[in-house]
C-alpha positions in Angstrom: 0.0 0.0 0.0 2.8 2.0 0.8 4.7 1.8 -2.1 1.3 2.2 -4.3 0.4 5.3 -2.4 4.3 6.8 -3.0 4.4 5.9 -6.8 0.7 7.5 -7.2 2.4 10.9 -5.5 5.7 10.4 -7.7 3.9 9.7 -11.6 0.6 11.9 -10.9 1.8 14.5 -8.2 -0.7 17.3 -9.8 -3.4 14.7 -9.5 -3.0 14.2 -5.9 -2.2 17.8 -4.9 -5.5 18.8 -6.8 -7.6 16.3 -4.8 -6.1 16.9 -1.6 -7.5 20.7 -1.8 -10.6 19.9 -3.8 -11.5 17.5 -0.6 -10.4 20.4 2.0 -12.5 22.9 0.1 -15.7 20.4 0.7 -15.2 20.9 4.7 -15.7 24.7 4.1 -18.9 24.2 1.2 -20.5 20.4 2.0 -21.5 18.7 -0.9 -25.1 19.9 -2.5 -26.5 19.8 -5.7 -24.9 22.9 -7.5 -21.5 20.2 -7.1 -22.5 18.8 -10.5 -22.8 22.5 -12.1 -19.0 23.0 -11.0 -17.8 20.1 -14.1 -16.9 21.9 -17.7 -17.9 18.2 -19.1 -17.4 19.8 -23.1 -13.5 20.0 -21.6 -13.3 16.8 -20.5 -15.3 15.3 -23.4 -13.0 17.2 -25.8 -9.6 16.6 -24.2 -10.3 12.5 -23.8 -11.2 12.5 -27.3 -8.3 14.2 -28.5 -5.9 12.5 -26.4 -7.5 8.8 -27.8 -6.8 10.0 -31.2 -3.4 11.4 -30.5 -2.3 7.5 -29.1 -3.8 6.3 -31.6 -1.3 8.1 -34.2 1.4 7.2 -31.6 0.3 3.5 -32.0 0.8 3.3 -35.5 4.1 5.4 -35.8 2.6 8.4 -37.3 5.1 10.8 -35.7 8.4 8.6 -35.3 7.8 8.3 -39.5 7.5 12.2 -40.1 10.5 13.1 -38.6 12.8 10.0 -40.0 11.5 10.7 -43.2 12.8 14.8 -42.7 15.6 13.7 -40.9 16.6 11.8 -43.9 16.9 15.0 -46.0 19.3 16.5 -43.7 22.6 18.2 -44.8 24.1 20.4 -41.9 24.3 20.7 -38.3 22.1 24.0 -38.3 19.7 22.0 -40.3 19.2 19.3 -38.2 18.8 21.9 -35.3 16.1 23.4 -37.4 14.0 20.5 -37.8 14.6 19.3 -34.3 13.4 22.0 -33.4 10.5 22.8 -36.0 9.1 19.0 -35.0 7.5 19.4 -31.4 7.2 23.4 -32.4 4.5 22.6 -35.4 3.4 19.2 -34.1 2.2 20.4 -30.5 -0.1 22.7 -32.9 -2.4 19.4 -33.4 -0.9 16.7 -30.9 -0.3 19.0 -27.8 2.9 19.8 -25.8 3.0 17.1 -23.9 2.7 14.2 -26.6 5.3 16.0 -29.0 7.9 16.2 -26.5 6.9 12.3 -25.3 7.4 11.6 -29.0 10.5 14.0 -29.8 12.6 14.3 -27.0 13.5 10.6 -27.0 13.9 10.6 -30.7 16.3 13.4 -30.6 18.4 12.3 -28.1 19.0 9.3 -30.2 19.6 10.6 -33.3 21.8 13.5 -31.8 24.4 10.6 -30.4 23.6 8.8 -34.3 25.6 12.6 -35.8 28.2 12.6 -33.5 26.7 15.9 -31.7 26.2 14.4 -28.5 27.6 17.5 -26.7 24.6 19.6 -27.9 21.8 17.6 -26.2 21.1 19.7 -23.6 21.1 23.2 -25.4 18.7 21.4 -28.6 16.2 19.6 -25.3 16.0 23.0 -24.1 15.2 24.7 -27.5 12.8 21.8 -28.6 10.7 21.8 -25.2 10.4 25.9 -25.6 9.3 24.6 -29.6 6.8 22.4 -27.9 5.2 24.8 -25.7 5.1 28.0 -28.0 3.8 26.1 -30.7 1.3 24.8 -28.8 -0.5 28.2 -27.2 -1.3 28.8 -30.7 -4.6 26.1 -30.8 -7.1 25.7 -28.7 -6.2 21.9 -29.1 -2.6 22.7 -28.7 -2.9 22.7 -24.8 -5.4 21.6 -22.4 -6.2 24.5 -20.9 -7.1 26.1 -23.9 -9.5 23.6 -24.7 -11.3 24.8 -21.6 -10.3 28.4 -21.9 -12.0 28.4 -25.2 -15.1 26.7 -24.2 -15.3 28.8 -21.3 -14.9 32.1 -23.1 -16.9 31.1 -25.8 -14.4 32.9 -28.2 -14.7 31.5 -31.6 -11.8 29.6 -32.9 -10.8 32.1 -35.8 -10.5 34.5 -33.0 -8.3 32.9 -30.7 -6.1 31.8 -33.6 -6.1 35.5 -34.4 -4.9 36.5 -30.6 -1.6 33.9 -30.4 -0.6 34.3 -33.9 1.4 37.8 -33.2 3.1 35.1 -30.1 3.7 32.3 -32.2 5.0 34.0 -35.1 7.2 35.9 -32.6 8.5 33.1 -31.1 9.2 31.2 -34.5 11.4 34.4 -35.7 13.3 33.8 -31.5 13.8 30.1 -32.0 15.2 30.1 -35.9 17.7 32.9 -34.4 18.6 30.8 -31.7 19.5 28.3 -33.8 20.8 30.0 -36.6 23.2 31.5 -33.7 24.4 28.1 -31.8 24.3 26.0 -34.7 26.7 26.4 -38.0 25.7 24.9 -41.5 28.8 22.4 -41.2 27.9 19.1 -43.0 26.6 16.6 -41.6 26.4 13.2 -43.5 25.9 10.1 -41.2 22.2 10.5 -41.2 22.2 11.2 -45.0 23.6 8.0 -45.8 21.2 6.1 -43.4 17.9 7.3 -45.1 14.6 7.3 -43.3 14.1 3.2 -42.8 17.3 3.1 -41.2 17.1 6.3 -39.2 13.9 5.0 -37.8 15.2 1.9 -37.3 17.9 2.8 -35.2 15.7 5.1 -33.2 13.0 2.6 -32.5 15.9 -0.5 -31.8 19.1 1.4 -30.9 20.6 -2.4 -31.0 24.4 -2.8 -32.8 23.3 -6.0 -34.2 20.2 -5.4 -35.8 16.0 -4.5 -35.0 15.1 -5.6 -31.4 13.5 -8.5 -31.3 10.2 -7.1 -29.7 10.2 -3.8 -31.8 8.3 -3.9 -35.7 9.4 -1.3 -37.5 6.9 -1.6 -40.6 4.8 0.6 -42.8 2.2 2.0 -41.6 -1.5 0.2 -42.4 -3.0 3.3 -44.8 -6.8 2.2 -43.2 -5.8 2.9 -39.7 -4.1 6.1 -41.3 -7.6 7.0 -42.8 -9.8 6.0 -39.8 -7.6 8.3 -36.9 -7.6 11.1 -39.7 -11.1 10.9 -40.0 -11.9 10.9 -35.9 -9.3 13.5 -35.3 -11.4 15.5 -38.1 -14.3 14.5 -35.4 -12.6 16.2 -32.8 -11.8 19.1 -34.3 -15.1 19.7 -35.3 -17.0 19.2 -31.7 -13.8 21.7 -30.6 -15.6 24.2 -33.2 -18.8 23.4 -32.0 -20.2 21.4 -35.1 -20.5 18.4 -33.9 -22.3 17.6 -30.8 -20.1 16.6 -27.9 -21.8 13.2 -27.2 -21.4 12.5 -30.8 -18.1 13.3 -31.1 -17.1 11.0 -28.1 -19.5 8.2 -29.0 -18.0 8.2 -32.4 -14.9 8.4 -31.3 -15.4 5.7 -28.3 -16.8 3.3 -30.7 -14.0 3.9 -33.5 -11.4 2.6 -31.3 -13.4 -0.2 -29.8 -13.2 -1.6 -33.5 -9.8 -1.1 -34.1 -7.3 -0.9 -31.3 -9.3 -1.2 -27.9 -5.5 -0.9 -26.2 -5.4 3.0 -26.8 -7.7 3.9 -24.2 -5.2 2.1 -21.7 -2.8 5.5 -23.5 -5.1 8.4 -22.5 -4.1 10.2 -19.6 -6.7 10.0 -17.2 -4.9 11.3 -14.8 -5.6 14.6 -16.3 -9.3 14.2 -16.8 -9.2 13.8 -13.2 -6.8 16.5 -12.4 -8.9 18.7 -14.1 -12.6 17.5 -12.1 -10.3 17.7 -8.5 -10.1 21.8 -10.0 -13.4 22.3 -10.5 -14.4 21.3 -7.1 -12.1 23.2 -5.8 -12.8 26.7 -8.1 -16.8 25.8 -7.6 -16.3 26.0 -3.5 -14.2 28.7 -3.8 -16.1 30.9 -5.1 -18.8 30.3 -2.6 -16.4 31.0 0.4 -16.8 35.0 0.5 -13.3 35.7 2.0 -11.0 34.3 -0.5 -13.4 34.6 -3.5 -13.0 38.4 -3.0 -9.3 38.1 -2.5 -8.7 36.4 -5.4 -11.1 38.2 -7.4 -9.4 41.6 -6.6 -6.1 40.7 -7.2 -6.8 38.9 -11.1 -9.3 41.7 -11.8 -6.4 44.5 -11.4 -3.7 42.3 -13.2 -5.0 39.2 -15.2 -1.9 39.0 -17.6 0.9 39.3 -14.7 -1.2 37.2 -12.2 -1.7 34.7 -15.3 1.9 34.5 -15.8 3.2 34.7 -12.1 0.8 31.7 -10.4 2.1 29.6 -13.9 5.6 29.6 -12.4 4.3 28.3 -9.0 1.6 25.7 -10.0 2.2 25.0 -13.6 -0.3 27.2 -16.5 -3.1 24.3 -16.2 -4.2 24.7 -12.4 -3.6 28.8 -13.3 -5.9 28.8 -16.4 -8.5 26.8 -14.5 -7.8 29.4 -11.1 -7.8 32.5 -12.6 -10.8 32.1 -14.8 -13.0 31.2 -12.0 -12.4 35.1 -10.7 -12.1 37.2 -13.9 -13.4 37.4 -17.7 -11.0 38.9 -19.0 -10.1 36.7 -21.5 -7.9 37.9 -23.7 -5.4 38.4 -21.1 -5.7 35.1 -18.8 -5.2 33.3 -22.2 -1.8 35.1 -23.4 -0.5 35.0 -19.8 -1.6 31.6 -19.1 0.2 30.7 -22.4 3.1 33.0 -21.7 3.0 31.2 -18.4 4.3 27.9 -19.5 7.9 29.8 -20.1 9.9 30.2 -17.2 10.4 27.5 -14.5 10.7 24.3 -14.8 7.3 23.4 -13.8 5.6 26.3 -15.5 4.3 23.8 -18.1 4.2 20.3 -16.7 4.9 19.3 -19.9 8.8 20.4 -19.8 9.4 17.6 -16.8 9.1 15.1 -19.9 12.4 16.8 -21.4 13.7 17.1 -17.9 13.3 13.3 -17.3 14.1 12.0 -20.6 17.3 13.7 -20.3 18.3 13.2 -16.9 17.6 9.7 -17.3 20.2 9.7 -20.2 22.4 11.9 -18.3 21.4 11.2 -14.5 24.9 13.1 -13.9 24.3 16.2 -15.5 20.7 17.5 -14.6 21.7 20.5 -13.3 23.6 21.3 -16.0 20.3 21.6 -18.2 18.4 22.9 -15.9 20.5 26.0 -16.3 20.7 26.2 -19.6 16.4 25.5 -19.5 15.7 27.8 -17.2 18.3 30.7 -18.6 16.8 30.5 -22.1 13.2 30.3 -20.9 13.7 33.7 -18.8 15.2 35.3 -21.8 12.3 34.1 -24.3 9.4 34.9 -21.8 10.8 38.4 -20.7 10.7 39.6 -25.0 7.7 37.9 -25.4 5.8 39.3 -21.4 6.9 42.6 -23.0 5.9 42.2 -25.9 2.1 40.8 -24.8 2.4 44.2 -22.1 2.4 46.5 -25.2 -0.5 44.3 -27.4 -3.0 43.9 -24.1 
């Protein structure tokens, strides 16, 4: 029991310290019938479809392919930096932060010690996970909270693509410079003479004698291809508001039960019930007059700064969920709570995946790229804090 109880706190410590405080927040407002009016349910219903669609693509090797088969076309040092780089930045877009750094992070590590550029691991971790999070504040599937931000708000999609572009297309110009700075076009053929199978390959089995024995690497099945592509076009649509959102996750439900029942053991539902644990907690708190007037005063006065200060505390998911119990101003929670995921290492959850996936390469050298993290995530969210000051 032990041991259960100190792995549950280890692998889902957001999860736990959510429900500890939803459950102190019901000694101060007992349990009634408004409980059930607390629950965004179109967030939930959106984000477990998404994610079921996302592992399904994992599944099949979707991701692994597209950037083997770019790899592959690789000539230089600053080019493979570039597309390193460009991979979780685009890809979180669509997949979210979190899966394109699960999917990325690992792959580059591998194919960085393939080129002989093992030394620039950390520096390329640290620019890929700031990839992964930028990219992503530009959807509203790109990050969870945006899913519920969104449906919160009730802002129409074109318009909230219209609010992070000026961000996103900032932060593409900061990261190409980066690169472009650390990285020089020297020539780079290892990978070029491997092709895309092989780089693949090697990723998947890193074996000197050949594939793994437990690990296929084969083409991908074009009818899976088609039926994901058509349930993540599902998705999409109930996040616009088309589709209804029981249809959307009955269709989606029922695709999977056909063709690969094992991706619903994928989705995090931790998250899903991260996310309810908040909702308690908001739905008391704003029934307990003292703190709701607190809090309310102090995100009504500064909703972009409190956005972005409470992210490098409890991570920009709990924030987005916080601050928008207290405030409409929209615009602003949703920049800072974006803008948010910069900074500390726990700003965006999402970045212990780097942090862990390197430091389990490198167990030795974790403080070394937490410095180089956390110095280049300062620098990026002070232009881009400044910049969102002058817009908002």
């Amino acid at each position: 029991m032990r041991q259960w109880a100190l792995g549950l706190l280890k692998n889902e410590t957001v999860f736990v310290v959510a429900a500890v405080i939803a459950i102190i927040s019901c000694c101060f407002v007992h349990p009634d019938h408004l409980y059930a009016s607390y629950v965004h349910w179109n967030t939930l219903a959106q984000l477990g479809s998404l994610m079921a669609v996302v592992a399904g693509f994992q599944r099949i090797g979707l991701f692994h392919l597209i950037g083997s088969n770019l790899l592959a076309r690789v000539r230089t040092v600053r080019g493979l930096a570039l597309v390193l780089v460009a991979l979780p930045f685009l890809t979180s877009m669509l997949i979210t932060n979190d899966v394109a750094l699960v999917t990325f992070i690992p792959f580059a590590i591998a194919v960085l010690v393939m080129a002989g550029l093992e030394d620039r691991i950390f520096l390329l971790a640290s620019l890929m996970t700031l990839g992964a999070n930028l990219g992503s504040m530009l959807t509203p599937i790109g990050n969870a909270h945006n899913l519920y931000l969104k449906a919160r708000s009730g802002i129409p999609t074109s318009s909230f693509l219209a609010l992070m572009a000026p961000y996103t297309l900032a932060s593409a110009v900061l990261l190409t410079l980066a690169v472009c700075l650390e990285f020089r076009p020297k020539r780079v053929s290892s990978l070029e003479r491997m092709g895309a199978s092989n780089i693949q390959r090697s990723v998947l089995a890193p074996e000197s004698d050949g594939i793994h024995p437990q690990v296929q690497v084969a083409p991908i099945q074009g009818w899976r291809l088609a039926v994901y592509s058509a349930l993540f076009l599902v998705c999409l649509l109930g996040v616009g508001g088309i589709v209804p959102q029981w249809a959307m996750v009955a269709i989606v439900a029922f695709g999977f039960l056909l063709c690969d029942r094992r991706v619903f053991l994928q989705v995090d539902w931790g998250l899903l019930l991260t996310f309810t644990a908040f909702f308690i907690f908001i739905g008391n708190a704003r029934r307990i007059p003292a703190f709701y007037n607190l809090v309310s005063g102090l995100v009504g006065a500064y909703p972009l700064v409190t956005s972005v200060a409470c992210s490098q505390v409890i991570s920009n998911v709990p924030t987005a969920l916080l601050v928008s119990g207290f405030s409409s101003s929209w615009r602003q929670i949703i920049v800072g709570t974006n803008l948010g995921g910069l900074g500390t290492l726990i700003a965006s959850m999402a970045s212990l995946i780097s942090y862990k996936a390197v430091g389990k390469k490198y167990p030795q050298s974790k403080g070394r790229y937490l410095k180089i993290y956390t110095l280049l995530n300062v620098l990026f969210l002070a232009i881009l804090l400044a910049m969102a000051c002058l817009i908002e």
